[in-house]
Backbone as a ProteinNet text record, in pm:
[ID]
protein_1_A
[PRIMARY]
XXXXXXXXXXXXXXXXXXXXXXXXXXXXXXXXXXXXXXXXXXXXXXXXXXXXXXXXXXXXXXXXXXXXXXXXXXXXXXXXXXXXXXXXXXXXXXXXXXXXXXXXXXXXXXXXXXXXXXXXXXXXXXXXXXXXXXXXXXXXX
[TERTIARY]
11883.1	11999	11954.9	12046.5	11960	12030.3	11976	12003	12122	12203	12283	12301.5	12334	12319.1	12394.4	12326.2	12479.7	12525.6	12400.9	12419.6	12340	12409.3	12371.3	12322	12196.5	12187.9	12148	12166.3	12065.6	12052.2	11939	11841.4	11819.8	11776.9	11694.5	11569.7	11449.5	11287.7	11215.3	11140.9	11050.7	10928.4	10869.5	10790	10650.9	10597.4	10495.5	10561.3	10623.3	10658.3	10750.7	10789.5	10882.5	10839.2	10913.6	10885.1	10993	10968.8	11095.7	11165.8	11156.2	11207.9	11365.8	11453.4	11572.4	11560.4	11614.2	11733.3	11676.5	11555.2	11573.7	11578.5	11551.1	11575.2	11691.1	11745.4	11949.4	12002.5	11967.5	12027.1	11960.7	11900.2	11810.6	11790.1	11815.2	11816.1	11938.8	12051.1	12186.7	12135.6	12122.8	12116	12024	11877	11810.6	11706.5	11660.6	11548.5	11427.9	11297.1	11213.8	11107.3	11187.5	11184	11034.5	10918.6	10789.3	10716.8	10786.5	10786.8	10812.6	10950.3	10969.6	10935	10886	10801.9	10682	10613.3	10510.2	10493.2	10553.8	10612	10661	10752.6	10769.7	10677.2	10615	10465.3	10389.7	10317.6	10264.7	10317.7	10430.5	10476.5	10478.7	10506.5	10607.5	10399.1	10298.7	10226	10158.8	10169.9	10158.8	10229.9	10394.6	10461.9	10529.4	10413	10395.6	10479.6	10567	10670.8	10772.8	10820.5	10910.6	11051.2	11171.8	11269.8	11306.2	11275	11279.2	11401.7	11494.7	11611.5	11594.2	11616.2	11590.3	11760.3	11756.1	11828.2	11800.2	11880.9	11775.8	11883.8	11844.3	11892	11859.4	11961.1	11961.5	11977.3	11920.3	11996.1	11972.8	12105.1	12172.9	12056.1	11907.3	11811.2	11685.7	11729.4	11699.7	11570.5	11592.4	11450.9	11518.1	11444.3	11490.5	11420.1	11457.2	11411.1	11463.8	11369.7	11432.9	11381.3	11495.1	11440.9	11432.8	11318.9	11325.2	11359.4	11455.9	11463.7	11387.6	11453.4	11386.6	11427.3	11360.5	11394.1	11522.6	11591.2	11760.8	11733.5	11831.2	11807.4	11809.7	11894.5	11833.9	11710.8	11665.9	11522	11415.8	11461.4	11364.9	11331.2	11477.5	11537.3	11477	11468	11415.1	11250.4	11175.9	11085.6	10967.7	11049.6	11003.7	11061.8	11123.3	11148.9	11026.3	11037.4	10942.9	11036.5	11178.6	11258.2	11283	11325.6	11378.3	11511.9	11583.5	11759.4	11813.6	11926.1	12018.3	12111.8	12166.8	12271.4	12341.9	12437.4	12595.4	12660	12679.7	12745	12679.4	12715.6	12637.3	12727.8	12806.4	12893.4	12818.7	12802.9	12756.9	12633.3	12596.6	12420.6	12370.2	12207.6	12139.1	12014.2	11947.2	11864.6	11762.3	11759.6	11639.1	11683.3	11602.3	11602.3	11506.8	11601.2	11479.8	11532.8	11424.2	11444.7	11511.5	11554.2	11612.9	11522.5	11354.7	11270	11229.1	11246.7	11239.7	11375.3	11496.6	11602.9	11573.6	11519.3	11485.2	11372.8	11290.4	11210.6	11271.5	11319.8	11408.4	11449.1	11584.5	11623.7	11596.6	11477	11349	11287.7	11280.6	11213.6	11378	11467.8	11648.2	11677.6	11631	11676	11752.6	11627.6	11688.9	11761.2	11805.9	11934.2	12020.9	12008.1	12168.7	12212.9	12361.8	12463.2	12464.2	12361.3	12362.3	12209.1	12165.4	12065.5	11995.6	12109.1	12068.1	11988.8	11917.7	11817.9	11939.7	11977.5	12071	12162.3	12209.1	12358.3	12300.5	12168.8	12118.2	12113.8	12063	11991.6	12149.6	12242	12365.4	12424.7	12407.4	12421.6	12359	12205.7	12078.5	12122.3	12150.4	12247.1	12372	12455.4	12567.8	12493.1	12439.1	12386	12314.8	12218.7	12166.6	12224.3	12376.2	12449.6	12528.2	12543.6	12580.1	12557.8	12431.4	12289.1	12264.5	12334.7	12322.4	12171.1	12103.1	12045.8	12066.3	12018.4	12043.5	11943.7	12024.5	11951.3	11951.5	11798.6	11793.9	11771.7	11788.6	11783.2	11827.9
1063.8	987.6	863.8	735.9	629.5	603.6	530.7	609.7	454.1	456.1	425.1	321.9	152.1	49.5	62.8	100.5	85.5	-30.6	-164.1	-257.1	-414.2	-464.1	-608.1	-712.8	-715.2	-855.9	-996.5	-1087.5	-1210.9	-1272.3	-1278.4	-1399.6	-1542.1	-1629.7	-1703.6	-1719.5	-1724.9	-1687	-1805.8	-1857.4	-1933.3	-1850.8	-1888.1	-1819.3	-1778.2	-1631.6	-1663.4	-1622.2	-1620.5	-1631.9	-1555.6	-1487.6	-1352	-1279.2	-1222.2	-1124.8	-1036.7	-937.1	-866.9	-905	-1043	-1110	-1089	-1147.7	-1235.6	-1367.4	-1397	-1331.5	-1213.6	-1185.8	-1071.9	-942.4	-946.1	-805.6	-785.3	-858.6	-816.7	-793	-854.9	-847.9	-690.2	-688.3	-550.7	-449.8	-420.2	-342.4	-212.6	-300.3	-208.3	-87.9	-104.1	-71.7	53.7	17.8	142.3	115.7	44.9	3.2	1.8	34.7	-24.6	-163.2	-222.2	-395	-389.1	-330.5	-402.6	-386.4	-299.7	-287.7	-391.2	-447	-546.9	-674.3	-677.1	-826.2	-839.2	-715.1	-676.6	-750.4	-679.2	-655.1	-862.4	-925.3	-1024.1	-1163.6	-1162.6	-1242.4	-1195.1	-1112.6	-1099.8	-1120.8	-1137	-1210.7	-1338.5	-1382.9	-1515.5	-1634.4	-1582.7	-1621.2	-1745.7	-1774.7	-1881.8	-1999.1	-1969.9	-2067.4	-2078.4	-2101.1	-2084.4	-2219.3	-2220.4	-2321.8	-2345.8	-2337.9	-2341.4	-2246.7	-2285.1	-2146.2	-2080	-1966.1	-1870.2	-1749.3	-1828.2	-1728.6	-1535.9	-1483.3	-1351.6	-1248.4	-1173	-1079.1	-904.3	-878.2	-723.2	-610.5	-504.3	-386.2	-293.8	-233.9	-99.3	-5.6	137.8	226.7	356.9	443.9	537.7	637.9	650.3	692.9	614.1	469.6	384.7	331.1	315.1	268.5	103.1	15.8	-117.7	-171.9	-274.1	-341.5	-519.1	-619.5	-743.2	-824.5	-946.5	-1044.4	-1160.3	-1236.8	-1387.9	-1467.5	-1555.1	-1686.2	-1807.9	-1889.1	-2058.2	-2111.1	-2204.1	-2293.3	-2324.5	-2343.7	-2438.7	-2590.2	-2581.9	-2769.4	-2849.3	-2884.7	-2957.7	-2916.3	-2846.3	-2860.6	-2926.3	-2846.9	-2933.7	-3059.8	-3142.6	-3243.2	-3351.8	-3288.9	-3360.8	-3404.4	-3254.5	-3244.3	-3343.2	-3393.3	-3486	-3645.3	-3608.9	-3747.2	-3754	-3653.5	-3674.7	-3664.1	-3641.1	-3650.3	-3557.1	-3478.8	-3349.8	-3342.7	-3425.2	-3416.1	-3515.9	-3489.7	-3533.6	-3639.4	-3733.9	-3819.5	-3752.6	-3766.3	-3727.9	-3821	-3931.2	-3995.3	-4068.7	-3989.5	-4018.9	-4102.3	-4176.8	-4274.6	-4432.8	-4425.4	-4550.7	-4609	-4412	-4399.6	-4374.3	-4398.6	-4310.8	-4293.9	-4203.2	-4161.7	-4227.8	-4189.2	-4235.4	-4239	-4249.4	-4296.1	-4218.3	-4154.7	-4067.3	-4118.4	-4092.6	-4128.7	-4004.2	-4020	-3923.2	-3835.5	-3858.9	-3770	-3681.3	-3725.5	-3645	-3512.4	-3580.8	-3451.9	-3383.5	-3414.9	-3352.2	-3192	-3234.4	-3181.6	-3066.6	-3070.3	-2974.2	-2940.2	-2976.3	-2892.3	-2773.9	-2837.3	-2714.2	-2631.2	-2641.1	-2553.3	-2450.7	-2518.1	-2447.2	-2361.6	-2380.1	-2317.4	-2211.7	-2101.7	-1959.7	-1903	-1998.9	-1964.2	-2035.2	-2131.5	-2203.9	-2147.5	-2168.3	-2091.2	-2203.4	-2226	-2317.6	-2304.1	-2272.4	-2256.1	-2415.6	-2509.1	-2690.3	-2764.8	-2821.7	-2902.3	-3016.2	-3090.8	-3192.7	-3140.6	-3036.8	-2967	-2961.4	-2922.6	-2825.8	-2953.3	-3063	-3210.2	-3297.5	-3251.9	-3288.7	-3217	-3082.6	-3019.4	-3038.2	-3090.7	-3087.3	-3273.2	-3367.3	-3466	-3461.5	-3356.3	-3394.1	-3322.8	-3210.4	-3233.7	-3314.5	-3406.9	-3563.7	-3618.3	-3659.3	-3775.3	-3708.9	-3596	-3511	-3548.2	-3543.8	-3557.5	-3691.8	-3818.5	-3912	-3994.6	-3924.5	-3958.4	-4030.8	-4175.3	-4261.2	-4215.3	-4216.5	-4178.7	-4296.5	-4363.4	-4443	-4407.3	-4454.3	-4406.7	-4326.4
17414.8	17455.3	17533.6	17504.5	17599.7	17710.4	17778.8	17912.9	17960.3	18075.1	18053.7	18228.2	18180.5	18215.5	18372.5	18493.3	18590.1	18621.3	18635.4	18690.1	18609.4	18623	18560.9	18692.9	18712.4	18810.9	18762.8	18766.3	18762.4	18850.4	18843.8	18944	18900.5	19004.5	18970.8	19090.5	19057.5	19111	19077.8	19141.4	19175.8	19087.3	18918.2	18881.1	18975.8	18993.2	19038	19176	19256.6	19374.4	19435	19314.4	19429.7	19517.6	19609.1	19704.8	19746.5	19817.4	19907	19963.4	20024.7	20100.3	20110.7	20112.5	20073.8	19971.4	19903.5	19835.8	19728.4	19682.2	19624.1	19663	19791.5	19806.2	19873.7	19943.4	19956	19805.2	19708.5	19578.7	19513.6	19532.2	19480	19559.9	19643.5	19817.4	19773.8	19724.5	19705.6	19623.4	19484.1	19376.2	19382	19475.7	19483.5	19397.1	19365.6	19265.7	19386.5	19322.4	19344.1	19383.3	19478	19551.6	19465.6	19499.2	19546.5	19388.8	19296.9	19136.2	19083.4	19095.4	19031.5	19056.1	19216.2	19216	19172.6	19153.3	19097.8	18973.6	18903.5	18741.2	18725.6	18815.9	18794.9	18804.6	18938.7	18947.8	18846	18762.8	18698.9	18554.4	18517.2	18396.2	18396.3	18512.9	18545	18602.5	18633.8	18677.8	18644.9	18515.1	18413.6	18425.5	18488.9	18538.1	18665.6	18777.7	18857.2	18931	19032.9	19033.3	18978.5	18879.6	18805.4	18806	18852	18843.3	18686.5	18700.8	18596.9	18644.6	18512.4	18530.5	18471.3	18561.3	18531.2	18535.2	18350	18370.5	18412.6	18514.7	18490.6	18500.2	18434.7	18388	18478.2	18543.5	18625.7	18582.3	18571.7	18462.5	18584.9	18545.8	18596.9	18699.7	18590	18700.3	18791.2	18817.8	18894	18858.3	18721.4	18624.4	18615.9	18532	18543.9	18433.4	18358.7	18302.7	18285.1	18292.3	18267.1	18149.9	18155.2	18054.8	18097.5	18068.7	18151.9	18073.5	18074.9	18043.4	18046.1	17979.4	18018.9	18129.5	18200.9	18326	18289.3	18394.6	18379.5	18299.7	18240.5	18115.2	18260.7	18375.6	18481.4	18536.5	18542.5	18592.8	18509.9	18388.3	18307.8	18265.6	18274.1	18291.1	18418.5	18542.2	18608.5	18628.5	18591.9	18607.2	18516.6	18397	18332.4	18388.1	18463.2	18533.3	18657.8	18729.4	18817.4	18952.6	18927.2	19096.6	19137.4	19259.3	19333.8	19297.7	19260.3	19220.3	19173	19079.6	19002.3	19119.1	19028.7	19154.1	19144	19298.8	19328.6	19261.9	19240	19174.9	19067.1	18945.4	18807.7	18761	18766.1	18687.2	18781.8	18928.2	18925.9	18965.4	18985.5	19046.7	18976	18866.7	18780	18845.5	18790.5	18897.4	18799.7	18671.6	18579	18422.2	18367.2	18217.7	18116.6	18053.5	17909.3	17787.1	17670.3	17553.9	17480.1	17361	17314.6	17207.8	17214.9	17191.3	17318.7	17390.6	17547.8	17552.6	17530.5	17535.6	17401	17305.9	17180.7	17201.9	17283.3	17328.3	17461	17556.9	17600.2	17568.8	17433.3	17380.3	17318.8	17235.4	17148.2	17261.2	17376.9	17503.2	17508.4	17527	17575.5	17429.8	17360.7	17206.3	17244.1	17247.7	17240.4	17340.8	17453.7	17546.3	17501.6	17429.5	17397.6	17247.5	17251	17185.4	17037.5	16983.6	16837.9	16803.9	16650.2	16610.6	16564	16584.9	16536.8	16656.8	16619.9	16735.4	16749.4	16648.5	16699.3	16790.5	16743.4	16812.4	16943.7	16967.7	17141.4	17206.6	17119.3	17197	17261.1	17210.8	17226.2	17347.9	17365	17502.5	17638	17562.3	17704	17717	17627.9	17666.9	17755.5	17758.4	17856.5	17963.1	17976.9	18097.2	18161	18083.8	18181.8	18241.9	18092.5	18164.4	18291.9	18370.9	18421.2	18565.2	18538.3	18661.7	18645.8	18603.8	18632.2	18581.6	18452.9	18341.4	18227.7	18222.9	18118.5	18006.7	17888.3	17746	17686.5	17658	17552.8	17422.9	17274.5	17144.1	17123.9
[MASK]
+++++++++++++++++++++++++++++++++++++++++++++++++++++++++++++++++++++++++++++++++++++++++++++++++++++++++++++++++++++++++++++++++++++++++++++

C-alpha cells in the first residue's frame, strides 16, 4: 500500500546552504520530520548550485518519511542574474533597470521549460518576457 501524503510544503533555499535554522526549520519543526536529514539530503543535491534560490517541493507522509522535488531558479532570478543586478525596478513603466536581447529570454525560457505550463519555446519566451517587462526589463529583438 503507498503510503499516504499528510503534508505539502514548499520552500525556497539558497542552493547549497540550508540549515536548521529558520526559516526551515519553523517550517519543518511542525510536521515532525527529520530537520538535519533533509538539509543533509538538500546541500548535497543542491551543491552544484551553490547560491542560487532553488525552489523546493516536499512530501510528508503519514510515517514521517519525506521526500522532495527541486525546481528551477525563479524566471526573476534568472532574469537578473544575467543582468548582473540585486533587483528588479519598483517602477517598471518609467524606471528600467536593464536591457536583454530576445536570445537571452529564449534561453531562460529553455532553463523555465519544465516548470512552465506550455511545451513551445516561443510560448515559454513569451511568459519569461512579461515577467522582464514586469521587473522593469527592456527586450530588444
Amino acid at each position: 500500500m503507498a503510503k499516504k501524503v499528510m503534508r505539502k510544503i514548499k520552500l525556497q533555499i539558497p542552493g547549497g546552504k540550508a540549515t536548521p535554522a529558520p526559516p526551515v526549520g519553523t517550517a519543518l519543526g511542525p510536521v515532525g520530520i527529520n530537520i538535519g536529514e533533509f538539509v543533509n539530503q538538500f546541500n548535497e543535491k543542491t551543491r552544484e548550485m551553490m547560491g542560487d534560490i532553488i525552489p523546493v517541493e516536499l512530501s510528508v507522509y503519514d510515517d514521517r518519511t519525506f521526500d522532495f522535488i527541486l525546481k528551477t531558479s525563479p524566471a526573476s532570478r534568472l532574469l537578473l542574474k544575467i543582468l548582473g543586478k540585486p533587483k528588479g525596478s519598483g517602477k517598471n513603466v518609467s524606471s528600467k533597470v536593464g536591457t536583454l536581447t530576445q536570445k537571452q529570454i529564449e534561453e531562460v525560457a529553455e532553463q523555465k521549460m519544465s516548470d512552465l505550463n506550455t511545451n513551445d519555446v516561443k510560448q515559454a519566451a513569451k511568459i519569461i518576457a512579461g515577467t522582464a517587462r514586469s521587473m522593469g526589463i527592456e527586450i530588444k529583438g
